[in-house]
LOTORTI-461743 format. One record per residue (C-alpha): residue number from 1; residue in one letter; x, y negated, z. Coordinates in Angstrom, 3 decimals, padded with zeros to 6 digits, always signed. Example, Ala and Ser with C-alpha at 12.3 -4.5 7.8 and 13.67 -1.06 7.14 Angstrom:
BEGIN
[1; 'A'; [+012.300; +004.500; +007.800]]
[2; 'S'; [+013.670; +001.060; +007.140]]
***
This chain:
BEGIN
[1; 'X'; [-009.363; +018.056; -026.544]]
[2; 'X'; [-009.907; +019.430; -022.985]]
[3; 'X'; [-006.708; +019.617; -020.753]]
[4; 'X'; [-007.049; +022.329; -018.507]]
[5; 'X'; [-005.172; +022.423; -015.154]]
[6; 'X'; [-005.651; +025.750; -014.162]]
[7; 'X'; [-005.008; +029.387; -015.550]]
[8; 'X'; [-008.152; +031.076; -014.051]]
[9; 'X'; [-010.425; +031.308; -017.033]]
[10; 'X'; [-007.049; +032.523; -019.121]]
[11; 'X'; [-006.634; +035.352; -016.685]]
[12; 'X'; [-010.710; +036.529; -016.209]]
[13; 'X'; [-011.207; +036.456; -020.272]]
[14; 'X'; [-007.790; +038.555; -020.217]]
[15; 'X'; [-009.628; +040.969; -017.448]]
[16; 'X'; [-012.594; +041.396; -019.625]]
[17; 'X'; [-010.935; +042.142; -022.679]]
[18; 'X'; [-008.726; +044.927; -020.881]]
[19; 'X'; [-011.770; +046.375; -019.021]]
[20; 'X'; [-013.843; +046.199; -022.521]]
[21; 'X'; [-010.949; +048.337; -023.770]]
[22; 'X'; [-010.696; +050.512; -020.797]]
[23; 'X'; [-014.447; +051.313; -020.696]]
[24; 'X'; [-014.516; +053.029; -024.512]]
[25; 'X'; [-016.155; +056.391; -024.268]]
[26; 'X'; [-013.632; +058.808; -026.046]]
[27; 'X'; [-014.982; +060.237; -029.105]]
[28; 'X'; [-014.160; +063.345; -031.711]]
[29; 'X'; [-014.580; +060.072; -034.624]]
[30; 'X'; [-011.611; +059.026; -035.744]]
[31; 'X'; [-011.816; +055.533; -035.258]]
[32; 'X'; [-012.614; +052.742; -038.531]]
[33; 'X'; [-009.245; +051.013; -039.517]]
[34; 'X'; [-009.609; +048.209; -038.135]]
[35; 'X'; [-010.424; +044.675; -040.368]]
[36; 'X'; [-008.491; +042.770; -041.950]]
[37; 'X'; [-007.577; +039.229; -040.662]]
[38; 'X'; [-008.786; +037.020; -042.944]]
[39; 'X'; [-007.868; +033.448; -041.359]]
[40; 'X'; [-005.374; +031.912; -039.745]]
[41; 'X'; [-005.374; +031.414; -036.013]]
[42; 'X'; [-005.120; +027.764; -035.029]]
[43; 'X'; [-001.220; +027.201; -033.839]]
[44; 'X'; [-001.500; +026.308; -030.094]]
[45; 'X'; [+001.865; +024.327; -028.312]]
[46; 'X'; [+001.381; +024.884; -024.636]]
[47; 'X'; [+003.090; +022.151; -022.028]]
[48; 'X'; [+003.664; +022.487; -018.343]]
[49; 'X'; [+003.849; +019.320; -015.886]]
[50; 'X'; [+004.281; +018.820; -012.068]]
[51; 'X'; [+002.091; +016.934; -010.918]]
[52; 'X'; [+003.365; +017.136; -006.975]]
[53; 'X'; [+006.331; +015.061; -008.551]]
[54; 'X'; [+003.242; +011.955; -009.725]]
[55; 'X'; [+003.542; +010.781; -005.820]]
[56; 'X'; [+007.319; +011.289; -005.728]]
[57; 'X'; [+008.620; +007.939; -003.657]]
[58; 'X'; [+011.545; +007.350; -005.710]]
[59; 'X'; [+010.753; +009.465; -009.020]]
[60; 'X'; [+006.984; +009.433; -009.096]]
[61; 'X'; [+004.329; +007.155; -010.664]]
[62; 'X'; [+004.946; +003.794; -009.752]]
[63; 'X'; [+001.602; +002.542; -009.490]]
[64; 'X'; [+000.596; +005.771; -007.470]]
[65; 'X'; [+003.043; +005.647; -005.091]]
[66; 'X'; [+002.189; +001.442; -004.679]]
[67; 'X'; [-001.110; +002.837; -003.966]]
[68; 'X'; [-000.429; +005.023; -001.581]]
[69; 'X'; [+002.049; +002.550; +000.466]]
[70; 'X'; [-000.986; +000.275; +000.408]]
[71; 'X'; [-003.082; +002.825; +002.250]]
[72; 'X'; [-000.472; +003.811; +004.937]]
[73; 'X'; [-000.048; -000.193; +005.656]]
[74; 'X'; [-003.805; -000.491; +006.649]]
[75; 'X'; [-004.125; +002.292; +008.599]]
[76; 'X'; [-000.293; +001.673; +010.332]]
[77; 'X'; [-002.436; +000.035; +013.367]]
[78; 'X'; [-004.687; +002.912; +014.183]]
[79; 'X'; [-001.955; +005.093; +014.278]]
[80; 'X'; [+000.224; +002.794; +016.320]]
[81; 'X'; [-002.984; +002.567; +018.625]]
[82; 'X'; [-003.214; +006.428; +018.278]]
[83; 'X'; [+000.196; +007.616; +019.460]]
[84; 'X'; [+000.057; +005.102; +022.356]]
[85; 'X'; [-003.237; +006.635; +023.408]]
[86; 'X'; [-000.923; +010.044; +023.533]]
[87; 'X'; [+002.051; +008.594; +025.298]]
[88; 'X'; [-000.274; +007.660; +028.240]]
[89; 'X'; [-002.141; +010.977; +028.364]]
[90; 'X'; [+001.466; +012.628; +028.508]]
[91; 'X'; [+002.176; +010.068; +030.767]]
[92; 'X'; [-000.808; +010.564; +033.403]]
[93; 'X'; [-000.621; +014.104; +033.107]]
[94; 'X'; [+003.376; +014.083; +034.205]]
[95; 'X'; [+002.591; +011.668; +037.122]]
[96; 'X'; [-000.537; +013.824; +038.115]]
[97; 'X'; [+001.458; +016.846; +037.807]]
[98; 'X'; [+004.139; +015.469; +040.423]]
[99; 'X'; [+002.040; +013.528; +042.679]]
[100; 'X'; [-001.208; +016.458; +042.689]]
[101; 'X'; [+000.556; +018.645; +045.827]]
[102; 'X'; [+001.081; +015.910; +047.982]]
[103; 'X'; [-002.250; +013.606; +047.320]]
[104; 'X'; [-006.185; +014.248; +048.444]]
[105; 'X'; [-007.684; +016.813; +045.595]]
[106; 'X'; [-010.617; +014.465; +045.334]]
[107; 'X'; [-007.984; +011.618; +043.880]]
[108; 'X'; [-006.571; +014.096; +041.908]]
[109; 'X'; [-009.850; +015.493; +040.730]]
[110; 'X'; [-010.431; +011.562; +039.476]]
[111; 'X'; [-007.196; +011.113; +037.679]]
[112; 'X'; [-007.731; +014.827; +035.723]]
[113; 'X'; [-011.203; +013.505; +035.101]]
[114; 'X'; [-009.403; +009.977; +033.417]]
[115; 'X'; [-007.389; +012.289; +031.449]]
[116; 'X'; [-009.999; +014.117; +029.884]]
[117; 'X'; [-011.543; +010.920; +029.010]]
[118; 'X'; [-008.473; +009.469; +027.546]]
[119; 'X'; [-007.975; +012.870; +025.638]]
[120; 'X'; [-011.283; +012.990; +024.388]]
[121; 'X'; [-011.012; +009.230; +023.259]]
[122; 'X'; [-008.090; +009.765; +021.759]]
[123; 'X'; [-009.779; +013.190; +019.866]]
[124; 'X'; [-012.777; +010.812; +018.237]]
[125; 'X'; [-010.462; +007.862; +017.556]]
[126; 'X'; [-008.624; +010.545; +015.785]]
[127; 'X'; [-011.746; +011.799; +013.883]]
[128; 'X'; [-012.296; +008.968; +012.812]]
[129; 'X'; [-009.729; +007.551; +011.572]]
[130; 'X'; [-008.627; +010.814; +009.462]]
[131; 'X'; [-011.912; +010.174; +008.189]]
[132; 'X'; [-011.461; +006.819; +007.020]]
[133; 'X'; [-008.059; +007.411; +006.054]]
[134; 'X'; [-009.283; +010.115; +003.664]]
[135; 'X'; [-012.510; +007.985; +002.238]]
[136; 'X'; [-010.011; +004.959; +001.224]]
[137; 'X'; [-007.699; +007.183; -000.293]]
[138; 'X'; [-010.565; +008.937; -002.512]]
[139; 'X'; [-011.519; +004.864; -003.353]]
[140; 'X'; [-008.138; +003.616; -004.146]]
[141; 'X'; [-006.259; +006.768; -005.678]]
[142; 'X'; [-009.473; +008.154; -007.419]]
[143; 'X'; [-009.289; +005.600; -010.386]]
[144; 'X'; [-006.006; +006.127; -010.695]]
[145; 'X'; [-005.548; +009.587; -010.797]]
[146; 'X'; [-008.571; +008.944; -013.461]]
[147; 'X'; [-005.995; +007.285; -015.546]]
[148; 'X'; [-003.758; +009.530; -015.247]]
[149; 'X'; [-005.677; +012.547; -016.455]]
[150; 'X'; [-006.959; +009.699; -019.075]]
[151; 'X'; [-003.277; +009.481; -020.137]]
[152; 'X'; [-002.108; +013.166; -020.097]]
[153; 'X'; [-005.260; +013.502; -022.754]]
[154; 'X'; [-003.547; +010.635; -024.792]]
[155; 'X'; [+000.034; +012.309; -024.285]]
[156; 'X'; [-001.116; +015.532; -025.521]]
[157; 'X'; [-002.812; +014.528; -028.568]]
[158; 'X'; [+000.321; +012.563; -029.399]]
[159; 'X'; [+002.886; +015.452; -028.997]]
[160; 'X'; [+000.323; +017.927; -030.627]]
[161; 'X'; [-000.268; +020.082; -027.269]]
[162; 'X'; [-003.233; +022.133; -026.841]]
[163; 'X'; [-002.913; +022.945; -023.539]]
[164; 'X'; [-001.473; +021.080; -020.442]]
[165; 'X'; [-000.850; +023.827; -017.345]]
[166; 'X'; [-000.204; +022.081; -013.772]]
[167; 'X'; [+002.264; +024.457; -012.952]]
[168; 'X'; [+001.665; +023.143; -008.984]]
[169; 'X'; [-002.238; +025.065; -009.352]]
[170; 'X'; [-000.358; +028.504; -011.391]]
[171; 'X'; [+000.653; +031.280; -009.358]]
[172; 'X'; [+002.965; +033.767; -011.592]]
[173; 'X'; [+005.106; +031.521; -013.653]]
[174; 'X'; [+008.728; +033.276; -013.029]]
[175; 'X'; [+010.777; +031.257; -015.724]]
[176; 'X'; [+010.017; +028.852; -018.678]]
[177; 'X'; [+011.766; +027.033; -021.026]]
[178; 'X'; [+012.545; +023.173; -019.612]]
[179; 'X'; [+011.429; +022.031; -022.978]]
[180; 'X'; [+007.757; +023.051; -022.044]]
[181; 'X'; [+008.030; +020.558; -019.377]]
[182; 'X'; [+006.586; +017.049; -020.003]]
[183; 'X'; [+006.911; +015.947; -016.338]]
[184; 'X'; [+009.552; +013.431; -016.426]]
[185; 'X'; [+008.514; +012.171; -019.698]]
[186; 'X'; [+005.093; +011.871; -019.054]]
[187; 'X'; [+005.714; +009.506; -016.064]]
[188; 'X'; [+008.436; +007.760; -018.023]]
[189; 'X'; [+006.140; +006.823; -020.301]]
[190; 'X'; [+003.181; +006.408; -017.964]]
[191; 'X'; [+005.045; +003.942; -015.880]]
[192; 'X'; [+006.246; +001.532; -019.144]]
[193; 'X'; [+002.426; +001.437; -019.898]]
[194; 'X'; [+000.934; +001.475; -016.346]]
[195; 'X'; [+003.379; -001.424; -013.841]]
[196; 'X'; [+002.918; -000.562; -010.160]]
[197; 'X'; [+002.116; -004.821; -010.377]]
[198; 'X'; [-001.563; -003.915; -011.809]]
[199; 'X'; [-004.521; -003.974; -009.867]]
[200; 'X'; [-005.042; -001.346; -007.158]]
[201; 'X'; [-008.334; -002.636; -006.396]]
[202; 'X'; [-011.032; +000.344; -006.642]]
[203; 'X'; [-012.863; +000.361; -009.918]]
[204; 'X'; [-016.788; -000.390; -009.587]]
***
């Protein structure tokens, strides 16, 4: 079974069938009874979850939110370098700003030219670094989230749902029953089965 995490398809099949209807030529025939059902339509149980509420610090998926911690930690030096690279571009620019009317222009033309540099230093270190940031997330979350959507599968068959809507995705939704919600009880039971102690080391 396919768990779908989005309501687009649901909404353009619903479009066709009312502009099928729409687009009917009118007609003197009276129009053919029409058939009978014959068969049943297969029941379908339809389940919401958050899944904004997986990274949740406190609430969330254990092993996600390890994961996550673990990223922040090895990138907590570039940013440290990063917003010490913008205290000293505020800095020069305040001292330039107050020492500029009473100092050669040529000495201030240097120091606005070692600002720029510093600014467009700290732009590329930047750059980069978002960059990397994002890359290592993609490795280390990926195979997780992988599980995860592994797991909501399992879930689903187990409760008998046909359909799993991320509600976070769905535009629309005004009110719903909290029953339809398998959230909490999906990371309940994700987190007995999944310990934030396994490995976070990116699958091969």
């Amino acid at each position: 079974m396919k768990i779908f995490r989005a309501i687009a398809a649901v909404a353009f099949l619903a479009a066709i069938s009312a502009g099928s209807v729409f687009a009917q030529p009118r007609t003197a025939t009276p129009a053919s009874p029409a058939p009978t059902q014959t068969g049943s339509l297969p029941e379908t149980k339809i389940a919401l979850v958050n899944t904004d509420e997986f990274a949740d610090e406190k609430t969330g998926i254990t092993r996600l939110v390890a994961a996550m911690k673990r990223v922040d930690g090895e990138f907590q030096p570039r940013r440290t370098e990063l917003q010490t690279l913008q205290q000293q571009i505020e800095k020069a620019t305040a001292d330039l700003t107050k020492a500029q009317p009473l100092q050669d222009a040529r000495v201030s033309q240097q120091q606005a030219d070692k600002i720029e540099g510093m600014k467009t230093d700290f732009k590329r270190k930047g750059e980069d670094a978002q960059a990397a940031y994002q890359k290592k997330l993609q490795d280390v979350l990926g195979p997780i989230y992988d599980d995860i959507g592994k797991a909501l599968d399992t879930y689903a068959k187990a409760h008998g749902i046909t359909l799993i809507l991320d509600v976070t995705k769905i535009q629309g939704i005004l009110s719903a029953s909290e029953s339809l919600d398998i959230t909490r009880p999906f990371i309940t039971e994700f987190n007995s089965k999944n310990p934030a102690t396994a490995s976070l080391a990116p699958k091969e």
